[in-house]
C-alpha positions in Angstrom: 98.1 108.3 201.1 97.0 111.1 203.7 96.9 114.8 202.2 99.4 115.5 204.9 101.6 112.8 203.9 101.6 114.3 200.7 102.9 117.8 201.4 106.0 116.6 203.4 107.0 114.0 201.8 111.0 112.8 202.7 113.2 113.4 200.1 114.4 109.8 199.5 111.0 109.1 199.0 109.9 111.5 196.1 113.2 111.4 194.4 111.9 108.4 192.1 109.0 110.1 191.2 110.7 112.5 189.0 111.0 109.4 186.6 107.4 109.1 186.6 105.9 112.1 186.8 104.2 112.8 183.3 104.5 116.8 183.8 108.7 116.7 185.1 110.7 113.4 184.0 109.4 113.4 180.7 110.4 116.9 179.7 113.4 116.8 182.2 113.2 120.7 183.4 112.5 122.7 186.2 109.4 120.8 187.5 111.1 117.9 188.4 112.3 120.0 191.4 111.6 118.0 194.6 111.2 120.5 197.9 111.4 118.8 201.4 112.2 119.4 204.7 116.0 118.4 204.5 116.3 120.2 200.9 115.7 119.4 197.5 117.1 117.4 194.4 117.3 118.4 191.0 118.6 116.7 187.4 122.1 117.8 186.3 120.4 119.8 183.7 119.0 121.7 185.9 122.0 122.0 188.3 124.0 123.8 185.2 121.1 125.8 184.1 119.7 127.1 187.5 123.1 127.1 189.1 126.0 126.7 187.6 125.5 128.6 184.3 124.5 127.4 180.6 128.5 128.4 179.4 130.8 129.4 181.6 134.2 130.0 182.1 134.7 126.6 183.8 132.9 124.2 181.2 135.1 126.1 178.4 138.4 125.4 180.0 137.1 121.7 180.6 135.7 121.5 176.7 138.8 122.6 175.7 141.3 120.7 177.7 139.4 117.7 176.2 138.7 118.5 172.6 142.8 119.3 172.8 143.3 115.0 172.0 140.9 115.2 168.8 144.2 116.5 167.1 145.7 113.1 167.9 142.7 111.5 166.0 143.2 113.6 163.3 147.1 112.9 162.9 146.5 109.1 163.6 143.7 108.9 160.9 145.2 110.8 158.1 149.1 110.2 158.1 148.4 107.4 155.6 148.2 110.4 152.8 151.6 111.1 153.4 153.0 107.8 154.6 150.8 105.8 152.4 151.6 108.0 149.6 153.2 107.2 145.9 156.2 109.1 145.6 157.9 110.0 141.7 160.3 107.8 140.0 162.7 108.4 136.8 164.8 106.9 134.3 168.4 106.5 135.4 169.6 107.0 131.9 167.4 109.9 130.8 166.5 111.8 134.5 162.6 111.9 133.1 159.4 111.2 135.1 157.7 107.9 134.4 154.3 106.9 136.2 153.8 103.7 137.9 152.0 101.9 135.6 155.2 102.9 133.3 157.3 101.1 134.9 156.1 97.7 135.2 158.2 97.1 132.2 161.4 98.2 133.6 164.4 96.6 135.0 164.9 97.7 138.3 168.1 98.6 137.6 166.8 101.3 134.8 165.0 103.6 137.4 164.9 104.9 140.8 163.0 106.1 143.2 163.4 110.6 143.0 163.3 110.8 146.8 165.1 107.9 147.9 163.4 104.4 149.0 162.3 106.1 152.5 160.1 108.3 151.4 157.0 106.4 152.2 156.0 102.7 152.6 155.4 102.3 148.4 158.7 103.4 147.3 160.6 101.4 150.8 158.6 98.0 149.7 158.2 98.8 145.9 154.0 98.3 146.0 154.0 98.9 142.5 152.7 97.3 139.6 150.9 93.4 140.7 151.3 94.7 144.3 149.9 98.1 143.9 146.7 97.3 145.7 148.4 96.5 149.1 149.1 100.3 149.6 144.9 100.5 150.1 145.2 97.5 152.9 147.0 99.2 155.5 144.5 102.1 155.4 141.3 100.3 155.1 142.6 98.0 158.4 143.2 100.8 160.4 139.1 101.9 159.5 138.2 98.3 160.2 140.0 98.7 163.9 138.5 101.5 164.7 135.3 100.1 163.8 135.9 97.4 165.9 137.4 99.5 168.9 134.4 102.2 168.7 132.4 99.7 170.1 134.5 98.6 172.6 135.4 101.6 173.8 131.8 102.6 174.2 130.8 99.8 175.9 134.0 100.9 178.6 132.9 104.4 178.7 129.5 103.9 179.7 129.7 100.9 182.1 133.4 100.1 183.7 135.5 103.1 183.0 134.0 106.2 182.0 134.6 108.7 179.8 137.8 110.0 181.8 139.5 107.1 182.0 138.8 105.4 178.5 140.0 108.6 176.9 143.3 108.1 179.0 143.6 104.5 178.3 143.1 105.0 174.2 145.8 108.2 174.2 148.9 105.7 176.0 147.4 102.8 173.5 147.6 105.2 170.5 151.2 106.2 171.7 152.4 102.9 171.8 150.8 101.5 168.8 152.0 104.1 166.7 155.6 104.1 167.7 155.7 100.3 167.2 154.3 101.2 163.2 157.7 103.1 163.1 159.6 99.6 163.5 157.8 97.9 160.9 159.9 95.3 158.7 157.6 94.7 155.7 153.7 95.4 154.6 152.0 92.6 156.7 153.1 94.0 159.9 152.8 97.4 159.2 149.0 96.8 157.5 148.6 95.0 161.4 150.0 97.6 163.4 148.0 99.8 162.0 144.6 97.9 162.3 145.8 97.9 166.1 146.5 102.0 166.1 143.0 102.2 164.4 141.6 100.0 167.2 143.0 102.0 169.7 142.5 105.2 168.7 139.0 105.1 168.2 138.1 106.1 172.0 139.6 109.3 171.3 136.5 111.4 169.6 133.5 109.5 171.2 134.8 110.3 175.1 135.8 113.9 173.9 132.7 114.9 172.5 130.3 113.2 175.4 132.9 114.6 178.4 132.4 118.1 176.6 129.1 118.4 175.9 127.4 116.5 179.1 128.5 119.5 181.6 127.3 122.3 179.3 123.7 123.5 179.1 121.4 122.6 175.8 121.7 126.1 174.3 125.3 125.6 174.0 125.7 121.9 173.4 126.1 122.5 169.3 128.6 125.0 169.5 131.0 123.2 172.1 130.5 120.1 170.3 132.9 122.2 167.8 135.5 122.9 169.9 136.8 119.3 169.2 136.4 120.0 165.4 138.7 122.9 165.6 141.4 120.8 167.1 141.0 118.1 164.7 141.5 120.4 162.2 144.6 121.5 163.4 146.2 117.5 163.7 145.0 117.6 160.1 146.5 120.8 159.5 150.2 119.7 161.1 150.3 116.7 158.9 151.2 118.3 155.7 154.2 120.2 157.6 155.3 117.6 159.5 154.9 115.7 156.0 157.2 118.3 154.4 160.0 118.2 156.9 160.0 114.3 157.4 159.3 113.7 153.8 162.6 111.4 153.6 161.0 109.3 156.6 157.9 108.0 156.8 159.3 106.6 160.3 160.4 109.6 161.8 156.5 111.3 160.8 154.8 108.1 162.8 157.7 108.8 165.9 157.1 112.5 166.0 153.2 112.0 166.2 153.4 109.6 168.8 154.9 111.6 171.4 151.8 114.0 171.4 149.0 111.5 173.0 151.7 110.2 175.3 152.8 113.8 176.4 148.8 115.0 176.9 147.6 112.2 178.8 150.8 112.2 181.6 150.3 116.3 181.6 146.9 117.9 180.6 144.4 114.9 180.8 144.5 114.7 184.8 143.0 117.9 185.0 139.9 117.0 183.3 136.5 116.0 185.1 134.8 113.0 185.0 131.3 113.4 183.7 128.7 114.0 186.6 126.4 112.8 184.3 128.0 109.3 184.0 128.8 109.2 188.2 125.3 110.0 188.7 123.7 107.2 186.6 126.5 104.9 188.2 125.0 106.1 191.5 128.2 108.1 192.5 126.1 111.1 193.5 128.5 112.6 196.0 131.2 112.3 193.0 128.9 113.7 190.8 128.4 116.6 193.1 131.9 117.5 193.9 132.2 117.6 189.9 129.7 120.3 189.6 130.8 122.5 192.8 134.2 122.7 191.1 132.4 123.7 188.3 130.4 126.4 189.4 133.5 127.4 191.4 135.2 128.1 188.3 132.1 129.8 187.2 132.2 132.7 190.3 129.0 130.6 191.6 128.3 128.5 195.2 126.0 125.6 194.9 123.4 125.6 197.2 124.7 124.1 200.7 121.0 122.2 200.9 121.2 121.3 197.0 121.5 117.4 196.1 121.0 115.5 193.0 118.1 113.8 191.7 118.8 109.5 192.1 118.2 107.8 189.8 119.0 104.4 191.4 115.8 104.6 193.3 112.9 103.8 192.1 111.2 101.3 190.1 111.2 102.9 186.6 115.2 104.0 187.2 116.1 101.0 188.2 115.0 99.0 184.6 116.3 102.3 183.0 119.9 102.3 184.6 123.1 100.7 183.1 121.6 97.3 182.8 118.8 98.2 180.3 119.4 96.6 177.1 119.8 99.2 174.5 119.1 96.3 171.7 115.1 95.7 173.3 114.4 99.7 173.3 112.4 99.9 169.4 112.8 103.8 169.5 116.4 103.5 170.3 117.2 100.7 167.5 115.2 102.4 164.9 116.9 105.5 165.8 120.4 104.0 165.6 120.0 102.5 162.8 119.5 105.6 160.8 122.0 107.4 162.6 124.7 104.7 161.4 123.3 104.8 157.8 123.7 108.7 157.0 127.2 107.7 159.5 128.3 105.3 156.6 127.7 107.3 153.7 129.1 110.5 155.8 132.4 109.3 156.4 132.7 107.4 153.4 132.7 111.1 152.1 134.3 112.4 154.0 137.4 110.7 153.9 137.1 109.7 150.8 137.3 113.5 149.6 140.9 113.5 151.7 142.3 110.2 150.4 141.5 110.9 146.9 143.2 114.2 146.9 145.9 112.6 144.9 143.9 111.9 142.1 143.5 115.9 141.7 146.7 116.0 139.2 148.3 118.6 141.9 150.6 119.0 144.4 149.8 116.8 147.4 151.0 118.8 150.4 149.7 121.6 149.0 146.2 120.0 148.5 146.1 118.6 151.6 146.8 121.9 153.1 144.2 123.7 151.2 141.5 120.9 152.6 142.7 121.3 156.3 142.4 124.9 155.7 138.9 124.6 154.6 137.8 122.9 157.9 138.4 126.1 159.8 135.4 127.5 157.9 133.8 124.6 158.4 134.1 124.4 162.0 133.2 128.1 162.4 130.0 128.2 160.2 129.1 124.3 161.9 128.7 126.7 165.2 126.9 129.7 164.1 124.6 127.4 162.1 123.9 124.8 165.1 123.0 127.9 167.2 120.2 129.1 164.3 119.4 126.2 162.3 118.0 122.9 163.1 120.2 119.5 163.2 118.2 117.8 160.6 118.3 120.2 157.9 122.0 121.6 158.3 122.9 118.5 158.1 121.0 117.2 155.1 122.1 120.6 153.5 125.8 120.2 154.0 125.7 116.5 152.3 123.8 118.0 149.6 126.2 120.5 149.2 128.9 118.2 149.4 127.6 115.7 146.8 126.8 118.3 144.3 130.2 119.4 144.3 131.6 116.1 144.3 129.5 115.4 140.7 131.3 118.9 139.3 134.6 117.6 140.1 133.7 114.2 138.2 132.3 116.8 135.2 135.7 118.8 135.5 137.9 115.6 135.6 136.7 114.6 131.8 139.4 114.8 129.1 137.2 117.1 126.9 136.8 119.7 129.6 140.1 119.8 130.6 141.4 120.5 126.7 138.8 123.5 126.5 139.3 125.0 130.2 143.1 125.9 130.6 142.4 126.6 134.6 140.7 123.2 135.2 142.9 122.0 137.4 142.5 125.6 140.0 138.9 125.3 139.5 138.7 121.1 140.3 140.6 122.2 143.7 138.1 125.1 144.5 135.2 122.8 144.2 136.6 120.3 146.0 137.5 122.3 149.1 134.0 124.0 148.9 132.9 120.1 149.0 135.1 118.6 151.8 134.1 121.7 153.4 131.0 120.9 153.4 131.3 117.2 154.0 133.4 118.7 157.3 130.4 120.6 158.1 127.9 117.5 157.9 130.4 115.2 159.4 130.4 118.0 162.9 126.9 118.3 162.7 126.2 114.4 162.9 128.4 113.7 165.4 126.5 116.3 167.8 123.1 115.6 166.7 124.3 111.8 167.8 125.3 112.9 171.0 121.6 114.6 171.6 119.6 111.6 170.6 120.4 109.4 173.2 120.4 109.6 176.9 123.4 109.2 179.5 123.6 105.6 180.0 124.1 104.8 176.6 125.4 108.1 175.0 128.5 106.8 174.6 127.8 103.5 173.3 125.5 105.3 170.8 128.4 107.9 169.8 130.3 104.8 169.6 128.0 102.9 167.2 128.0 106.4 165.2 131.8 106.3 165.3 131.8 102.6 164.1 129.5 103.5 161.1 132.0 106.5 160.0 135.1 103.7 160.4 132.9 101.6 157.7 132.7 104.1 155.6 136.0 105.5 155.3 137.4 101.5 155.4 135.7 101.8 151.9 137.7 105.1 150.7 141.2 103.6 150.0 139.9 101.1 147.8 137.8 104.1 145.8 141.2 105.9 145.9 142.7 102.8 144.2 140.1 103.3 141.9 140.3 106.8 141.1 144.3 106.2 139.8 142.4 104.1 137.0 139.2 106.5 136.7 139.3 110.0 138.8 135.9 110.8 137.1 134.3 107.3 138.7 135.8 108.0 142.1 134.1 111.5 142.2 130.5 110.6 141.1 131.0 107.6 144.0 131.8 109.6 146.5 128.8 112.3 145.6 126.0 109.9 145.3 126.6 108.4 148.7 126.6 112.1 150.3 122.9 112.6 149.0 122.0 109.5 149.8 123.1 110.7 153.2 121.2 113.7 153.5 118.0 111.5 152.4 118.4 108.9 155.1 118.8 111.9 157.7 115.0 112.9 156.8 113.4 110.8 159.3 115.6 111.6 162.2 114.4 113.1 165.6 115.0 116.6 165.5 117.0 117.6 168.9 117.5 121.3 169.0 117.3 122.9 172.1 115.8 119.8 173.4 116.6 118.2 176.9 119.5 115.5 177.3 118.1 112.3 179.4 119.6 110.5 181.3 117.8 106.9 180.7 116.2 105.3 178.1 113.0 104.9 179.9 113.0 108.5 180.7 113.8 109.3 177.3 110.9 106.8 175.6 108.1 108.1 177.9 108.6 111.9 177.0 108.8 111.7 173.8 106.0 109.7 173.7 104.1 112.0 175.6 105.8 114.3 173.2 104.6 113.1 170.0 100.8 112.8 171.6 100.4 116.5 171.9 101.6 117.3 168.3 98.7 115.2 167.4 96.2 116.5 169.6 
């Protein structure tokens, strides 16, 4: 090519360079600026640092109006501890308390339920006794359908739907699933209604996070990752008083939580944005931009009238690295995932294995409960200072740390010999164990944004998914360890700690993403980092 072709180039021609360009695509900043005659194109990262603004008031409003349906999550996941849970019984002839196991070798006609049969599903279908262990199947179904629906859901969100519109398809699904649980006639339709509101539900936190973070720039990415956190910890934070007030109806709980996803998705989800990031790698670049000018209208800013985005449907290299790329053939990206979904498993295996085995503490459950979804706000607070100062890799591996450790004191404090010489066992087995789902919380947070930030756009979501997926596995594990821990608290507790170092561990050999660029392909992605990992050796 002529020098003087060179200098004035047209901008449809130079725009697929930016993918190839060893000194712009691969680091994904300001160089990838292309200047013509008609204008010039730049990356959505570049758009919302240059123009828009890293954190503005804008991207918070949208973060938040998003992160508001994580509380449905919340409330959908954990109203089995109340639902689910094994209410008192006592002697008709004396009034006293028996235990279950107690009264396997009584009549029914010799006891009774102390809250009436409504309470919750165990005392409506008597799941006592030889049927004891069908309480764990209802809960450990709806982990298995969400395991099931995260990946279906993130296939949706990053090919057909988007993030926008699979959110609103899984908050009416999650509405009507959990009303129909309310109608259930027996065990087996309730254990498959709730695999179903599991299934559907899952979209819920892998569209929230993505649609929050992708319009925010990478200083601030950690910290609005949070904001989803906090409302999740407020739908776990309802539960015990909605518990308390419907705790003669384990129906009326499911009816009242179903209204919410219904209400947000008719009302508040409409105003949401669509990710540009997603329109752009769909090639819905004018989309895309009317995204961001609303944007940095809210912000008090005017995009530049000349200003376009960069395309990355043109081009050789973008078009192998667009939505038909097969994540499965990338090695990085497998190896990567792979990883991610181990310290995933053993993460939410804690992590809701701490909450479901709250009633094996020996105190009161609401109040327990309570004390956990206190302990998140902390959680979610410190999970944002610490993502703006610390590193991904070793907040999280410290936080499972943490989390096992204390895990291994409560198995230490649950032993019949401590408890005879220690009068204030039980006080100090809750304190540890909210300083450990605390910090379980903590690593849970940080995982799930440290997931968003290694992968690029046109598989984010899938990858979140996949995340999502291995959490779901993990946690389908917990009722059974809960069943467990009625026979041996001590065994539950050392469980659930080993696998939370063992998460930490497998975290070691993670990419470390901190302040890092978000891609948008995979090719883009591969090629910087390899050029990446060439300089630290040189």
């Amino acid at each position: 090519m002529k020098p003087t072709e060179q200098k004035t180039p047209k901008l449809v021609e130079t725009s697929p360079n930016i993918s190839t360009d060893s000194s712009a695509s691969e680091k994904g900043e300001a160089t990838s600026q292309q200047q013509s005659n008609n204008g010039y194109a730049l990356t959505v990262d570049e758009v919302i640092e240059q123009h828009i603004g890293a954190l503005g008031f804008g991207q918070i409003v949208h973060a938040l109006l998003v992160s508001i349906a994580w509380t449905f999550d919340a409330q959908s996941t954990l109203i089995s501890i109340f639902s689910d849970a094994k209410p008192a019984a006592r002697l008709l002839t004396t009034g006293a308390i028996v235990e279950g196991s107690m009264l396997c070798g009584l009549s029914t006609g010799e006891w009774e339920w102390v809250g009436g049969k409504s309470d919750t599903i165990v005392s409506e279908w008597n799941l006592i006794c030889e049927h004891k262990f069908l309480v764990a199947l209802p809960s450990t179904l709806f982990f298995i359908g969400s395991l099931f629906g995260s990946g279906v859901y993130g296939y949706l969100a990053d090919s057909w739907f988007g993030r926008k519109k699979t959110l609103l398809i899984s908050c009416l699904l999650t509405f009507v699933t959990a009303l129909a649980i309310s109608f259930s006639p027996n065990i087996w339709v309730y254990a498959f209604l709730r695999f179903a509101n599991g299934f559907f539900k899952s979209g819920i936190g892998s569209c929230c996070i993505v649609l929050a973070t992708e319009v925010v720039g990478k200083k601030w990415r950690g910290q609005v990752g949070q904001y989803g956190f906090f409302f999740f910890t407020l739908g776990f934070l309802s539960l015990p008083l909605m518990g308390y007030l419907e705790r003669k109806s384990w129906r009326n709980l499911y009816r009242i939580t179903s209204i919410l996803p219904l209400g947000y998705a008719v009302f508040l989800l409409p105003f949401a944005y669509e990710s540009p990031r997603w329109l752009l790698v769909k090639g819905r670049n004018k989309e895309a931009m009317v995204v961001l000018k609303k944007l940095a209208r809210r912000n008090g800013k005017q995009l530049p009238s000349d200003l376009s985005l960069v395309d990355l449907k043109q081009g050789r290299d973008d078009r192998a690295s667009s939505s038909s790329e097969k994540f499965w053939r990338t090695k990085w990206a497998v190896k990567r995932i792979v990883i991610v979904m181990m310290a995933g498993f053993g993460t939410g295996f804690v992590y809701y294995g701490i909450q479901l085995n709250a009633e094996n503490l020996n105190f009161n459950l609401y109040l327990t409960v309570a004390v956990n979804a206190l302990m998140e706000f902390p959680a979610v607070f410190f999970g944002s200072f610490l993502l703006g100062v610390m590193n991904r890799r070793p907040l999280f591996s410290i936080s499972s740390y943490l989390a096992g450790t204390a895990c291994l004191l409560c198995a230490v404090l649950s032993l019949h010999r401590v408890t005879t010489v220690l009068p204030a066992t039980k006080w100090l087995q809750l304190a540890v164990e909210a300083v450990g789902f605390m910090a379980s919380s903590t690593a849970y947070d940080v995982l799930y944004v440290y997931g968003v930030e290694l992968f690029p756009t046109n598989v984010r979501n899938f990858a979140v998914s996949l995340l999502c997926q291995a959490f779901m596995l993990g946690a389908s594990a917990a009722p059974l360890l809960v069943a467990l821990g009625r026979e041996n608290a001590m065994m539950s507790f050392i469980v659930i700690g080993a696998a939370s170092v063992l998460s930490g561990v497998v975290s070691l050999w993670l990419k470390e993403t901190r302040n890092a660029p978000l891609y948008e392909t995979l090719t883009q992605q591969g090629k910087a980092e390899e050029m990446e990992n060439k300089t630290e050796c040189s």
